[in-house]
C-alpha positions in Angstrom: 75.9 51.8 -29.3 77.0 54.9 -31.2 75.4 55.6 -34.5 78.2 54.5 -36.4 78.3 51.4 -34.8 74.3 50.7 -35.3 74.5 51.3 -39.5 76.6 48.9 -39.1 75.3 46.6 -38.1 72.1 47.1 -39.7 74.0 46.9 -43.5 75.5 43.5 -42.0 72.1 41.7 -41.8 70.4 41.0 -44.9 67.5 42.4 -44.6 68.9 45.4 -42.9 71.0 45.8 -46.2 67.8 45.5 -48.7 65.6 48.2 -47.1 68.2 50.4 -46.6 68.8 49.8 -50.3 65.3 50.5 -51.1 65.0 53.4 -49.2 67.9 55.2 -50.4 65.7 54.6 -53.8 62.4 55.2 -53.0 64.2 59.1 -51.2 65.9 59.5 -54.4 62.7 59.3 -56.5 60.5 60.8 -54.2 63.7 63.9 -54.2 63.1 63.8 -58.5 59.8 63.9 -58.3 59.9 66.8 -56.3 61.9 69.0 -57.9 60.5 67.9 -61.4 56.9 68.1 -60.8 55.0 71.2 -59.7 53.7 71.3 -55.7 50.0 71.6 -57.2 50.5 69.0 -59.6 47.2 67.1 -58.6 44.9 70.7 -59.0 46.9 71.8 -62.1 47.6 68.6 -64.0 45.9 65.6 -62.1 42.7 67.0 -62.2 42.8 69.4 -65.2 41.0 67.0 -68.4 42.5 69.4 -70.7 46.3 68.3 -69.5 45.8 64.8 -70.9 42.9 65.1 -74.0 45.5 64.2 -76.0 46.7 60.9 -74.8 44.9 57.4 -75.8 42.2 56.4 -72.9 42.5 53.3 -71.0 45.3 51.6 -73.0 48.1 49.8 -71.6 52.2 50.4 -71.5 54.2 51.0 -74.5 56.1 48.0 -73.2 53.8 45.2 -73.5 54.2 45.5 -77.3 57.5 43.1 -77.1 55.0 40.7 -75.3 52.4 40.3 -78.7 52.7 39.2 -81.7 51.4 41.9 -83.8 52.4 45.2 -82.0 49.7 47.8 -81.5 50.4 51.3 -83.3 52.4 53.6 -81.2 51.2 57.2 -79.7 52.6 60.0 -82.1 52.5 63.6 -81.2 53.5 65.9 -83.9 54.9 69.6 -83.0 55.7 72.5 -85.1 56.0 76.5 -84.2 58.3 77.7 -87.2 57.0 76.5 -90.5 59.0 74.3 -92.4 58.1 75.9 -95.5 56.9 79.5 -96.9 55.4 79.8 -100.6 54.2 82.7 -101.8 50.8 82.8 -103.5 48.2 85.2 -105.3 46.3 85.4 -101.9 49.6 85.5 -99.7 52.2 84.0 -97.9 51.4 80.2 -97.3 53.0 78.3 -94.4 53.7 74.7 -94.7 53.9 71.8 -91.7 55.1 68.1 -92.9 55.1 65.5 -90.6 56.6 62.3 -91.7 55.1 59.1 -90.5 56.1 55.6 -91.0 53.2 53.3 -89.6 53.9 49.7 -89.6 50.7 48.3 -87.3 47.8 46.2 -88.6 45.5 47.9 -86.5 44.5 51.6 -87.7 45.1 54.9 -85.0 42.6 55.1 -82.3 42.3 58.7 -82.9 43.3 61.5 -85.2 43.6 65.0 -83.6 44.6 68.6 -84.7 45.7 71.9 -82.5 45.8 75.6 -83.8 47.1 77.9 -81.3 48.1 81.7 -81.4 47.0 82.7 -84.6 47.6 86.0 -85.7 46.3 88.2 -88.3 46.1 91.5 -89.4 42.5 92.4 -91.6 41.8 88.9 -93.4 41.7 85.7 -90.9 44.0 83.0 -92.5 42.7 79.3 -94.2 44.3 76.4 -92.9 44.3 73.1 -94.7 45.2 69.5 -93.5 46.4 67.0 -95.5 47.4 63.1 -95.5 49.1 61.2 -98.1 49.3 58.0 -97.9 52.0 55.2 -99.2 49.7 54.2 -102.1 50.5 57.4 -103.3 46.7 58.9 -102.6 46.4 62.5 -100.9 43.0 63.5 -99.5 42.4 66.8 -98.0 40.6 66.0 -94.6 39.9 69.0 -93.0 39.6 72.7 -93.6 38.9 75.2 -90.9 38.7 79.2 -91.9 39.5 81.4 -88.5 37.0 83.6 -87.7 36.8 87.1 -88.6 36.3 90.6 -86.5 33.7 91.5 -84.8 32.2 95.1 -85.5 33.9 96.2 -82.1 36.9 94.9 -83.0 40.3 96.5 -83.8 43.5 94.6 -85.6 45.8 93.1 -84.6 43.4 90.3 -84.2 44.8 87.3 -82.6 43.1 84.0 -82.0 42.9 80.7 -80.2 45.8 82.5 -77.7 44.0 81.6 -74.1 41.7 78.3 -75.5 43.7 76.5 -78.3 41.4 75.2 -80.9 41.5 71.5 -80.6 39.7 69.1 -82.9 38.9 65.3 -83.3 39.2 64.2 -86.8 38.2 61.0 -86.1 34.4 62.3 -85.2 34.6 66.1 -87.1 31.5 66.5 -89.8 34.0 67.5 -92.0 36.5 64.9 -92.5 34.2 62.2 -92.3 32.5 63.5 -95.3 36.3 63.6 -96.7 36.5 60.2 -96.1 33.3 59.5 -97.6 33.9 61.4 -100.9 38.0 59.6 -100.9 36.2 56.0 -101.2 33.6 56.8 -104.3 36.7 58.8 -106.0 39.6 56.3 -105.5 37.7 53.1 -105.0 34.1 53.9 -106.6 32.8 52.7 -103.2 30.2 54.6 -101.9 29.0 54.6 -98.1 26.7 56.7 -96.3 28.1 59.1 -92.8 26.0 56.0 -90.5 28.5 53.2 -92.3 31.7 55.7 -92.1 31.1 57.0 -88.7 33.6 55.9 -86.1 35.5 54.1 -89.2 37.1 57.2 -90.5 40.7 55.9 -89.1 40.4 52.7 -90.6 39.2 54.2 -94.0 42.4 57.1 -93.9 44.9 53.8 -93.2 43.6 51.4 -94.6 42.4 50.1 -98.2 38.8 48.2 -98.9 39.3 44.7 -99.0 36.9 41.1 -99.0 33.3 40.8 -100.1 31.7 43.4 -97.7 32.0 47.0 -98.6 32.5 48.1 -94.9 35.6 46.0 -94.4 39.4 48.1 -94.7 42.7 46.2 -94.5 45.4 48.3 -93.0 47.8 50.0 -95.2 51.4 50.5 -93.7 53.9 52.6 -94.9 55.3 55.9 -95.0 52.5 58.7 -95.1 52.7 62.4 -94.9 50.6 64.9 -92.7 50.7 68.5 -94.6 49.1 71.3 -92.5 49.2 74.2 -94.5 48.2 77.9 -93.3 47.0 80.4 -96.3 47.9 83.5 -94.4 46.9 87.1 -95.9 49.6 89.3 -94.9 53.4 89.4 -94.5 52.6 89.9 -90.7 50.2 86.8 -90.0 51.2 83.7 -88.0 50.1 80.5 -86.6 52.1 80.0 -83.6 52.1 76.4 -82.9 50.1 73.0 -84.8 50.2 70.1 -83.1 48.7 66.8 -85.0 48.2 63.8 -82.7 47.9 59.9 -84.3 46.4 58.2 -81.2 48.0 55.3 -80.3 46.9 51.8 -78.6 49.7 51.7 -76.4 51.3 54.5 -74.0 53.9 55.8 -72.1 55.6 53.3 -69.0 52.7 52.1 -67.5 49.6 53.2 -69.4 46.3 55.5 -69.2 43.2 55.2 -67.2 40.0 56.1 -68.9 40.3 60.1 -68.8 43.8 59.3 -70.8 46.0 60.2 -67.6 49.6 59.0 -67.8 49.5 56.4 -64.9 53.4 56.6 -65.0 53.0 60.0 -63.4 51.0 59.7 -61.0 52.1 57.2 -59.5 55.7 58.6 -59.1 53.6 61.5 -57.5 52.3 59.5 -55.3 55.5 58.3 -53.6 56.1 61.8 -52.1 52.5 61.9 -50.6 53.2 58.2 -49.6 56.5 59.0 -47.6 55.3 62.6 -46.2 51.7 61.0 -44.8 53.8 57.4 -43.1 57.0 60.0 -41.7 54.5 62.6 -40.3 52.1 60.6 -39.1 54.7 58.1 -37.5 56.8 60.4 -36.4 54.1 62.6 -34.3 52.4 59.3 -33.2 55.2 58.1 -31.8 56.2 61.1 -30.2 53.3 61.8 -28.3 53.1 57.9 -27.8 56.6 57.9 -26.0 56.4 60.7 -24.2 53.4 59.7 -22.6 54.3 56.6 -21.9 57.4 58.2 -20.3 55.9 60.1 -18.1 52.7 57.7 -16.7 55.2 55.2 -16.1 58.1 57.7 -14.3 55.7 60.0 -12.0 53.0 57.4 -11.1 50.2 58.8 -8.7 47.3 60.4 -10.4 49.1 60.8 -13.6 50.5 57.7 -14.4 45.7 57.0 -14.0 44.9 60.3 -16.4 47.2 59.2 -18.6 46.2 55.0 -18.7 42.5 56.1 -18.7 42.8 58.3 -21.6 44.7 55.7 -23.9 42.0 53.1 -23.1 39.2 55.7 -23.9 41.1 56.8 -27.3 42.2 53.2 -27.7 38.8 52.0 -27.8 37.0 54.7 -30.3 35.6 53.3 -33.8 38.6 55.5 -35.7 36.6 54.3 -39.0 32.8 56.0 -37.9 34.7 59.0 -37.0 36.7 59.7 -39.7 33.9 59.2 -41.9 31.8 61.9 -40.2 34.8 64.4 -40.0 35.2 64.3 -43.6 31.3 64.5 -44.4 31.3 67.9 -42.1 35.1 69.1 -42.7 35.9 67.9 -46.8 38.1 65.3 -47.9 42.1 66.4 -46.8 45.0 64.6 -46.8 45.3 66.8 -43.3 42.5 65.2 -41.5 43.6 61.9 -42.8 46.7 62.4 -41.0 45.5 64.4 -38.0 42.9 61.2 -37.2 45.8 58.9 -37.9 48.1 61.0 -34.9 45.3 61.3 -32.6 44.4 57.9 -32.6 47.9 55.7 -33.0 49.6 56.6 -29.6 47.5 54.5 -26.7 49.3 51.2 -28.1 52.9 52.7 -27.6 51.9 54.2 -24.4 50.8 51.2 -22.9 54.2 49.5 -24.0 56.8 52.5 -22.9 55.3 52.8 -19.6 55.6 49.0 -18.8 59.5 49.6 -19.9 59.6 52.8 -17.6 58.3 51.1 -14.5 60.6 48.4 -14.3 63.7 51.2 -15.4 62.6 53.4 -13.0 63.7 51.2 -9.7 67.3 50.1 -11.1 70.2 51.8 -9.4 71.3 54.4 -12.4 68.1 55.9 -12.2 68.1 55.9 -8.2 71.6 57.6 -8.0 70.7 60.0 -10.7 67.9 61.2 -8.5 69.9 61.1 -4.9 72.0 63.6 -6.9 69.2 66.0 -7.2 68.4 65.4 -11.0 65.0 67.0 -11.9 62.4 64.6 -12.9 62.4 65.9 -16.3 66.3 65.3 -16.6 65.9 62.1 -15.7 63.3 60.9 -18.1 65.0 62.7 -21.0 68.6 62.7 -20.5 68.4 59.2 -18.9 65.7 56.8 -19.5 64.7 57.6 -22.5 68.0 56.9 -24.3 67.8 53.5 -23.0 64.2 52.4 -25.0 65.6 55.1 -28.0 66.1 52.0 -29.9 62.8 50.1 -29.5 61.5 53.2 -30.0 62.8 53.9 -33.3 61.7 50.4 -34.3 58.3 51.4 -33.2 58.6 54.5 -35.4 59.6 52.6 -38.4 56.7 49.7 -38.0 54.3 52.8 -37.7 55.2 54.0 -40.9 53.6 51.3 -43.5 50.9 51.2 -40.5 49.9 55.0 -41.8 50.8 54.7 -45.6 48.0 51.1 -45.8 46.0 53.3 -43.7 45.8 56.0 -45.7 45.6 54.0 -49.0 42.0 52.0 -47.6 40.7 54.9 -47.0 41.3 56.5 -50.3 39.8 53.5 -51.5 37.0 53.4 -49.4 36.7 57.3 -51.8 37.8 59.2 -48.4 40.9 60.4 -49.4 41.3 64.0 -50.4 40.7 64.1 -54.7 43.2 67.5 -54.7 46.0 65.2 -54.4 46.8 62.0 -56.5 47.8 58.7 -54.4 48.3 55.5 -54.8 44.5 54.3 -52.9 43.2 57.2 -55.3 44.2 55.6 -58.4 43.5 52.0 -57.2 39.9 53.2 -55.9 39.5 54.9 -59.6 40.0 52.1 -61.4 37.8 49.6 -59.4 34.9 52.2 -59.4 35.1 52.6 -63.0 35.1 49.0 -63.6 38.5 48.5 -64.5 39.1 45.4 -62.9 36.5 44.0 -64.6 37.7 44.4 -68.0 41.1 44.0 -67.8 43.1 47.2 -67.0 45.9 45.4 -65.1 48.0 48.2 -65.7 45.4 50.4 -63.9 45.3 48.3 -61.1 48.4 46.2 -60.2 50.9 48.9 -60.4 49.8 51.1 -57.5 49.7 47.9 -55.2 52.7 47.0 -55.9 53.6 50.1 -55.1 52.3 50.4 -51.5 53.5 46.9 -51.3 56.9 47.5 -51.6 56.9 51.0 -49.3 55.1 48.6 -47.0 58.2 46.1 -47.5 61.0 48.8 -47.7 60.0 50.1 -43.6 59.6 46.7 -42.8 63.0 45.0 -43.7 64.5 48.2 -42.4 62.8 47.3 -39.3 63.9 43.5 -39.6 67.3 45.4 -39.8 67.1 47.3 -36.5 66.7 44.3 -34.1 69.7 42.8 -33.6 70.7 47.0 -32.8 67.4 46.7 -30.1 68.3 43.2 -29.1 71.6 42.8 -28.6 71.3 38.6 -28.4 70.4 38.9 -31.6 73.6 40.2 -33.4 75.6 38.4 -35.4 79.6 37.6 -34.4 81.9 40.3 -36.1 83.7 38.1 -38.3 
């Protein structure tokens, strides 16, 4: 059957159809995903805490907000480089950042967040103030950071907070929670002590006191303000970029886990690893597996024994026990996964191809070929094994989920390499931190279903290739 002639028939049967709809997907993405995310993205991003401080922890997709009644606040990051305003004052210039935000949830931020980086100055270091007012019409000042000076060794330019941005949580700093503390005995004549305010200050910034007890807020929506102003000394003095971050109770596509990492991302990132570890290690299993089986079932004698023997003694070794203590001496890598997964998935398809050889081998095509003179090697290759070609690619394509399940229960099992974010990774994360326990669906269910339907795309396409292998199978052309 020529190649045209078998994509035919595979798009004719339904299942045929749907995994070769699904793969054409799942290459598409996995195509994106490379050329949109960085090759080390699991040593550079993944793994780097300071990529995703920012971002809510363990809260679920954006999405889920059409499924509740009262919607939880949305994640807002504010950005500015260029100031939107310049005054000039006594002191110097001053540079003004106002970031508008209309808050509509009943439930107050999770987090308030603030980040100065490249600041430049030529003698004096530069005050920066940050502001919020609120819809009640109410502005509190609720934080003030002065940049530090020169050392003695020190020469201007000075430039700070270039390599290490200074990042800081409002929500815990000293500083604004007296702010807020000082805001409710001036506006409301309520006064609390730092033990009563800490780990309310969110609440207390958007929110108003309300019932019989003095430690109880109601939330205040409307439009508020967030003013970050620079008092610079000099013509010549910057702040390159402020960032201002209202933490949110809901993110991104399909959530956070609890070091705030977007899900979303890694688990697109995973379906390139996914792909590369069930192709490679399919593809060289079966290779080695046919070619074996080729040639213990063509030359008989004291190879077709070597050959038999050594599948049953591979066949039989605990792959598990093994690849546990290779690991433990060698390191978690995604290499030895798939180097254990090669060496040990051939005997099976041996065994098979070299039943199929033997009873080839004695038909008259193969006999004339040799009364012609055709090498042994011709014959194998050029002539038997086009004939199982097509059981074998079925055996290449039920490999591949084989090696991608694989791979995910061992990561797991906490055996897959940490370098590189996969599906088991994130799946073995969230049950060892307890996620299952408490409810982080999105932490959990989404990977599965990711493997599962990989798993599902190689197997309809396999479903697909039998009536091609078996020609009893196929349907009448219509």
């Amino acid at each position: 059957m020529s190649m045209a002639s078998a994509l035919r028939e595979l798009l004719r049967s339904g299942p045929g159809f749907g995994g070769a709809g699904l793969m054409c997907l799942l290459i598409l993405v996995a195509l994106y995903v490379l050329l949109a995310f960085p090759l080390d993205f699991g040593e550079s991003q993944w793994s780097n805490p300071v990529v995703w401080v920012d971002n809510p922890k363990a809260v679920p997709p954006t999405w889920t907000n059409a499924l509740r009644r009262e919607a939880l606040p949305l994640h807002r990051v504010f950005e500015g480089t260029e100031p939107h305003t310049v005054q000039m004052a006594r002191s110097g210039p001053v540079h003004s950042w106002r970031f508008p935000l209309t808050y509509a949830s009943s439930h107050p931020p999770t987090f308030l967040a603030v980040t100065l980086a490249d600041v430049k100055y030529a003698e004096r270091p530069p005050l920066v103030l940050i502001s919020l007012k609120r819809p009640d019409g109410k502005q509190l000042r609720i934080y003030r950071h002065a940049v530090r000076g020169p050392r003695e060794d020190e020469s201007g330019p000075f430039q700070r907070y270039a390599q290490t941005p200074l990042r800081v949580q409002l929500s815990t700093d000293e500083a604004t929670v007296t702010a807020a503390q000082n805001f409710l005995a001036d506006e409301f004549d309520l006064r609390l002590n730092g033990a009563q305010i800490g780990g309310r200050v969110d609440r207390i910034l958007f929110g108003v006191p309300a019932g019989d007890s003095d430690e109880a807020f109601a939330p205040l929506t409307g439009d508020y303000e967030i003013i970050v102003q620079a008092a610079l000394r000099a013509e010549g003095d910057s702040v390159g970029k402020v960032r201002f971050v209202v933490g949110g109770a809901v993110f991104g596509l399909m959530g956070t886990d609890s070091l705030g990492r977007d899900l979303a991302r890694g688990l697109l990132f995973g379906l390139p690893v996914a792909l590369f570890i069930g192709v490679i290690a399919a593809f060289m299993s079966t290779a080695i597996g046919t070619t074996l089986g080729i040639a213990s079932g063509y030359l008989g004698g004291r190879a077709d024994i070597t050959i038999q023997r050594i599948s049953d003694i591979v066949a039989n070794v605990p792959v598990l026990p093994l690849l546990i203590f290779m690991l433990f001496i060698i390191g978690p890598s995604l290499w030895i996964i798939i180097f254990i997964l090669v060496a040990f998935g051939w005997p099976g398809l041996t065994i098979q191809i070299r039943s199929m050889v033997l009873h080839m081998r004695t038909n008259q095509l193969i006999e004339a070929i040799q009364s012609l003179g055709a090498s042994r090697r011709r014959v194998m290759f050029r002539h038997i094994l086009p004939q199982i070609t097509p059981y074998v690619l079925a055996q290449l394509i039920f490999a591949a989920p084989s090696a991608i399940l694989a791979e995910a229960g061992l990561s797991f099992l906490g055996l897959g390499d940490p370098s590189i974010p996969t599906w088991g990774q994130i799946l073995e994360t969230g049950f060892r931190t307890g996620g299952i326990y408490v409810g982080y669906w999105w932490w959990i269910v989404p990977p599965g279903l990711c493997i599962v339907l990989t798993a599902l795309t190689f197997m309809l396409l396999a479903l697909g290739i039998e009536p091609i292998v078996n020609p009893r199978l196929r349907q009448p052309a219509s």
